[in-house]
N, C-alpha and C positions, 0 to 999 in steps of 0.2 A: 464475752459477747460485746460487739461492739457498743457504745453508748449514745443516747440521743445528741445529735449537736445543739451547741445553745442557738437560744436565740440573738439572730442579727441581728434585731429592728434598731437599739443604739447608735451602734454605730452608722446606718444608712440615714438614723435622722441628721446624727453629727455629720453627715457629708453633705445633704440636701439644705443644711444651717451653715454650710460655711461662708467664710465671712472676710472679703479684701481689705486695704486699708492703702490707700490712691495705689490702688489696681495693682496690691502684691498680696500672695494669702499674709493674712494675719499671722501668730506663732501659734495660735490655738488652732487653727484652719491647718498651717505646715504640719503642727503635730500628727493631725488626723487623717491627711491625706501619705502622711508617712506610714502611718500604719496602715493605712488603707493598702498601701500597694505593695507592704512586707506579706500580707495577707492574701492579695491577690497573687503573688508572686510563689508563696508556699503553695497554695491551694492548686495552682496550674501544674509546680511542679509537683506533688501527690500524685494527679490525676495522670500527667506524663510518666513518672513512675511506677506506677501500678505493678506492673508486671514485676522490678526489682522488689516492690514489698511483698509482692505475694512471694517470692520464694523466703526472703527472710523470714517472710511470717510460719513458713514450714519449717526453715535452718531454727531459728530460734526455739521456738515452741517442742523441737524435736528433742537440738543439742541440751534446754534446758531440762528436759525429763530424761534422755536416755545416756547423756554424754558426746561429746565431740572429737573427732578427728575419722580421718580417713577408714578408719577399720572398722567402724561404726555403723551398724546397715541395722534398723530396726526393721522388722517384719510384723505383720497384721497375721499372727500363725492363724489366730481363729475367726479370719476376716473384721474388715473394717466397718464396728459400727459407730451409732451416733457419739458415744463417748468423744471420741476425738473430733475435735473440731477443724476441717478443712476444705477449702472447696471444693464441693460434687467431685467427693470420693465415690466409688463404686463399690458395693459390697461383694461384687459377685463373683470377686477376682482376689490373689491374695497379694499386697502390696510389702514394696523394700523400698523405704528413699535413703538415697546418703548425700553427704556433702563435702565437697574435695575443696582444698586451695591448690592450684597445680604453680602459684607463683610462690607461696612460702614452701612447698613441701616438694615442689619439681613434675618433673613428668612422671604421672601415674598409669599402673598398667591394672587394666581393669577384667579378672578372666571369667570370661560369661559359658555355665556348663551346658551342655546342649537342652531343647527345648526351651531356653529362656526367651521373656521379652520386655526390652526396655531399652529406655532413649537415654544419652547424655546430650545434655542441656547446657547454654553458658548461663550465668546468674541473669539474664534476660529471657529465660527460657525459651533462647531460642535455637531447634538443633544444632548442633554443632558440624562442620564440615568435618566428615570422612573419606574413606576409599572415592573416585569417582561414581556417581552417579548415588551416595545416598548421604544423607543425612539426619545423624543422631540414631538412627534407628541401631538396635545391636539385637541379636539372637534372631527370632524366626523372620523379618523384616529385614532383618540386617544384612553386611557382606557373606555371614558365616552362613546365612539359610538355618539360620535353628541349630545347626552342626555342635556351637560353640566355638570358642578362639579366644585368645588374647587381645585387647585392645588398648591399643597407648594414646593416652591423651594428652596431649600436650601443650605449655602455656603459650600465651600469645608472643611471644618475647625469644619463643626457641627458633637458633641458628642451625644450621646442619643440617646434616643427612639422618634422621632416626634410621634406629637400630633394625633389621628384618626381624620377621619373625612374626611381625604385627598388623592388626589395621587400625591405620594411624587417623585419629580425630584429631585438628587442630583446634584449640578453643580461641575464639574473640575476646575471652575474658577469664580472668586468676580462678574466679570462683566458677565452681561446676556442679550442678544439679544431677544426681545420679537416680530416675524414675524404673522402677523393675517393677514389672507383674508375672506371677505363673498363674496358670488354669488348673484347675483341678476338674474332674468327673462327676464326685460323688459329693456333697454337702457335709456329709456325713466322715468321710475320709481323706483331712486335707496334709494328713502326714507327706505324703509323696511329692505334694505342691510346698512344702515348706520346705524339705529336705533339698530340693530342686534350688531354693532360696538359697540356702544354709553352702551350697555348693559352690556359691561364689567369689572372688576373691577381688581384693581391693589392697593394691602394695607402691609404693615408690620404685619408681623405675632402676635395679641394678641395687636394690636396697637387701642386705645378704640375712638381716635380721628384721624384715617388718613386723610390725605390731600384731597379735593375732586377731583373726576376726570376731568379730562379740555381736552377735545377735540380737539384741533385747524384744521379747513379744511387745509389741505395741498392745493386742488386742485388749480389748474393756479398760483400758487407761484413761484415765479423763487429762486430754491435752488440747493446748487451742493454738491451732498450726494457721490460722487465720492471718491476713493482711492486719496488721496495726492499723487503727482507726486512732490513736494518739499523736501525740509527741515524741512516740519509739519512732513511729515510720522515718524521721527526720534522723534520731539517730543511727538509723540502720543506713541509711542514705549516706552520714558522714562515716560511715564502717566502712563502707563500698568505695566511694570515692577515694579515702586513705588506702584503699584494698587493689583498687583499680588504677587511678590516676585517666590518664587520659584512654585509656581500653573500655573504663565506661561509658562515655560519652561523646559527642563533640562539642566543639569550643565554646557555642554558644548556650547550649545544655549546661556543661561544666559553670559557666558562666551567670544562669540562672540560680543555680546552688552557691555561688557564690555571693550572689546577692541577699540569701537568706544566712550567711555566715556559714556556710561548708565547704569548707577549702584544703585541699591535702596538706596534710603533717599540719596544721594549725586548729591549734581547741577552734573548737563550738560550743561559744558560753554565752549563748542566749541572755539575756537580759528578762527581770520578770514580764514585763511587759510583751519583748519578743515569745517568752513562752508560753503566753496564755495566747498570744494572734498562733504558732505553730499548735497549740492543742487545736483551737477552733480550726483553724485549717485544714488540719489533719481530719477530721471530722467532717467536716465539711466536705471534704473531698471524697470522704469512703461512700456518704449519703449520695453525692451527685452519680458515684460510682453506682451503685444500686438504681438511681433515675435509668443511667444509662440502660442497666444491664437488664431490664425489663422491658425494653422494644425488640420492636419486629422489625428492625430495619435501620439502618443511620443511613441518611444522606441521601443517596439515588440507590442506596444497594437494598434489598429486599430479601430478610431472611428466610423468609416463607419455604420452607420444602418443598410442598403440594399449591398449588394455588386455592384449593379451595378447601384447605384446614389450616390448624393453627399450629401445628409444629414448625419449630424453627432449628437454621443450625446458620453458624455464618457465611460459610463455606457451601452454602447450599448451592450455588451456580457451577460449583465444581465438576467438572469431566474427566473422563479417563485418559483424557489428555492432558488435562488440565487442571487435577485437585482442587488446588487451592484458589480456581475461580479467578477473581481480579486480584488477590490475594496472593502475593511466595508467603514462604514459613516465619517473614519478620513482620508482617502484616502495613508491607510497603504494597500499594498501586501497581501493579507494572507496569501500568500502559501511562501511569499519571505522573509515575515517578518520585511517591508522597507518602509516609507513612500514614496510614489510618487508623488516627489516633482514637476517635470513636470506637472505631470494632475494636480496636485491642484493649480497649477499657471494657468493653460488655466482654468480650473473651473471660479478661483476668479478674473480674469480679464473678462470672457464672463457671469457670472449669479453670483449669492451671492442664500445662505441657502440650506440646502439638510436634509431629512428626509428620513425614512421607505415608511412613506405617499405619498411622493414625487416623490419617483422611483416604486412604489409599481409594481408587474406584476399579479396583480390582477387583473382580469377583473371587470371594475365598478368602481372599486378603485384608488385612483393618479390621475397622471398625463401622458403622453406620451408625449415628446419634444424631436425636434428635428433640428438643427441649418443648416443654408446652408451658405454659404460666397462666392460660387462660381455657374456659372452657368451650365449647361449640356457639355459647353466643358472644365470645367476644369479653366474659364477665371474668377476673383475677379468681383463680383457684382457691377457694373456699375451705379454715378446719372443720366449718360445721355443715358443710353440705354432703349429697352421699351423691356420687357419682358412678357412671360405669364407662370403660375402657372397652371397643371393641375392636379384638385385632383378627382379621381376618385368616381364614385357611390357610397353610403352608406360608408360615412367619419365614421370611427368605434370611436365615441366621445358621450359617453351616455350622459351627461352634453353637453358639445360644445365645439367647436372649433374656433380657430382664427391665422392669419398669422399676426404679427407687426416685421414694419424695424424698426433695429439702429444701431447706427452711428458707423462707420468702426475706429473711433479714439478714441474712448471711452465706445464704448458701452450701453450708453446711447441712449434715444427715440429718433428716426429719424424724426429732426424739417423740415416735408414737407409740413408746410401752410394746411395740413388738421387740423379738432379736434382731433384727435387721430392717432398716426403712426398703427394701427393695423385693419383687418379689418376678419370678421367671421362671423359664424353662424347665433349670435343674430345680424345682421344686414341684413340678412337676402337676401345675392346676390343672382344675374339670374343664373338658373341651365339648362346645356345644356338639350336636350330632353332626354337623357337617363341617366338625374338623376347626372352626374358628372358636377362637378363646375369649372369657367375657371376664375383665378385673373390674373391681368394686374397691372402688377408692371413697373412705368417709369415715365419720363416728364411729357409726356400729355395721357389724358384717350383717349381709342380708341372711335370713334361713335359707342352712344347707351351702351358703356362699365361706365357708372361714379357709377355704382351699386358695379361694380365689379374691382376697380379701385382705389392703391396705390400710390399715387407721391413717389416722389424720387426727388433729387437735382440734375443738371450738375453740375460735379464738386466735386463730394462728394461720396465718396468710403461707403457702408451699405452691411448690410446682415439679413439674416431672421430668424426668428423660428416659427416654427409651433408646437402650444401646441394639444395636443390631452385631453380634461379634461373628466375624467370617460371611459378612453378607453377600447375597449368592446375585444371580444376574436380577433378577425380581427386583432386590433391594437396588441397585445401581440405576435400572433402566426406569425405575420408580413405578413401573406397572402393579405392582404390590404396594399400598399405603393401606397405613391404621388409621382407624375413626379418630376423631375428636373424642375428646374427655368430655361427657356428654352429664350433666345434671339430672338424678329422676328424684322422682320421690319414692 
């Protein structure tokens, strides 16, 4: 779990005390304002990075419990719960992540069996370009339409004509994030959604003996696939930069890392001193991250869904023209010409991976999500209050729908002593008599409510999301919205 950061006030007195001597700083003043700005300088770049540590924090957390290398695909056989620690997983789905280097191990061919769905990502998790007209998406989203096919990825660095046969992803980056989900039917019977997993293949291109594939069940593992809030994040940083070189970054980014001592092919040997300003830093930076990632808006952008509830999603200005809003898939402006660094900070501290697929405003197609952190008056989601959830008649979710808590410190699955922090469709709650559905999110279930009934912790600050899977015209045109999380007694 992450850990509280210390306290500043030290060193902010040591600035507001510093001290000239005929108008130069002093050497005690130099010292301080030295470290002031090694500090300042880690601390921005944390915040800039985000997105690279969240995936480390999945590569590592994963490689260090199930093993490393390409053939390596851990699967969630019995769905993902709170055990594993990572950002707003879903439970309602059965998850495979893996991890490629396509610059040490070459072009990778990735064979997705039909029904699959999931994106490749470069270690910015940002889709990857493929065939014209998509991006990152593979399987039902993808070129194949759910078919299946073979997919070559390839590193940033490759010359030539690739081989036929494929559809071809170019990556921006060595390192490549591999996100799969299959759907199952039945709660009860998620054999056919695993085997579905199990069917996939992960090989070096033209490679006559690849590695076999190895499975490992992730499910009930206690793992923490979390963004480093340490000193790691720095060292995952100088992995990448030796991993990437200039495909990570540009010059002036490269450049900021250099200032904190992370420079390709040369140690990173911190000094004690430097190591305890990159711990607080590191720290400092996840906390600010968490500031962010609990508003309704950065800037002039407003994430509001509805105007007049509190659900939120970033991308909520999005059209069927237009998904991703003022937003493409890098979480650049298009009209401003700017990455916005804010939303990609509240992004990668509340969820990880985004696609075409993903945000689609297709009818049928994606997904619809939507986040709440607060209730009908405005007040932070409460473990010791009991609330209720009202979601009206014909929930527009051609696939299904489900609401799962987590945790207000991490974002991570909310550990409330049920099997799973989420609860939906395929489970199948009491529906009032005209057809709308009432959850009861709190301590204790109401009488006669444990159908329709979320714990929650005293004590323990959560919030929700509500996915909308295969959402139908209702959910698009937004003429169908759910209530507010509403407080009763």
């Amino acid at each position: 779990m992450p850990r509280e950061a210390p306290a500043q006030e030290g060193r902010f007195e040591a600035l507001a005390n510093s001290r000239l001597h005929e108008n130069r700083p002093t050497p005690e003043t130099a010292k301080t304002l030295r470290d002031e700005l090694y500090f300042q300088r880690a601390t921005q770049t944390y915040l800039w990075a985000l997105p690279l540590i969240n995936t480390m924090g999945m590569k590592e957390g994963s490689e260090k419990q199930f093993g490393a290398g390409y053939n390596v695909l851990p699967i969630w056989k019995k769905r993902l719960d709170a055990k594993t620690l990572v950002t707003t997983p879903n439970s309602d789905v059965l998850y495979a992540m893996g991890y490629l280097d396509v610059g040490k191990d070459g072009p990778m061919v990735f064979e997705a069996p039909p029904g699959l769905q999931g994106i490749l990502m470069d270690v910015w998790q940002r889709p990857i370009p493929g065939p014209p007209g998509f991006f990152g998406d593979v399987g039902l989203p993808g070129p194949d339409g759910g078919k299946g096919g073979k997919f070559l990825i390839l590193p940033p660095d490759y010359r030539g004509e690739p081989p036929s046969g494929y559809y071809v992803y170019r990556s921006p980056t060595n390192n490549v994030f591999v996100f799969l989900r299959a759907f199952y039917k039945d709660p009860k019977n998620l054999a056919p959604a695993v085997k579905l997993m199990e069917d996939a293949k992960i090989y070096p291109l033209g490679e006559k003996s690849p590695r076999s594939m190895t499975f490992p069940d992730a499910s009930g593992v206690p793992v923490n696939m979390l963004p480093a809030s340490d000193i790691a994040a720095f060292e995952q940083l100088k992995y990448l930069v030796d991993s990437e070189g200039t495909h990570l970054a540009d010059p002036d980014w490269l450049g900021m890392l250099a200032m904190i001592g992370i420079v390709k092919d040369k140690p990173f040997r911190p000094d004690a001193s430097q190591k305890t300003l990159l711990q607080d830093a590191a720290k400092t930076g996840y906390k600010m991250s968490r500031v962010i990632g609990f508003e309704n808006g950065e800037g002039d952008r407003d994430f509001h869904v509805y105007p007049d509830r509190h659900w939120l999603n970033p991308v909520a200005d999005g059209t069927p023209a237009n998904p991703g809003g003022a937003l493409d898939l890098a979480w650049r402006r298009t009209k401003e010409g700017y990455t916005d660094l804010d939303v990609r900070t509240w992004f990668f501290t509340d969820y990880y991976s985004l696609s075409p697929g993903m945000i689609s405003q297709v009818p049928g197609k994606g997904a619809k999500y939507m986040i709440a952190f607060t209730d009908s008056t405005s007040t932070p989601l409460s473990g010791a209050t009991n609330y209720r959830l009202h979601l009206p008649a014909n929930i527009p979710a051609g696939n299904f729908w489900s609401v799962t808590l987590y945790e207000a410190e991490n974002a991570s699955g909310l550990a409330n002593g049920q099997p799973f922090p989420s609860l939906g469709s395929r489970d199948n709650p009491a529906k009032n008599a005209d057809g709308s559905t009432d959850l009861y999110l709190g301590p204790t279930a109401p009488a006669g409510k444990h159908g329709n009934w979320l714990a929650t912790v005293p004590g323990r600050g959560y919030f929700a999301i509500l996915r909308l899977y295969g959402p139908t015209e209702a959910a698009i045109d937004k003429s169908w919205k759910p209530g507010d999380i509403e407080p009763v007694k």
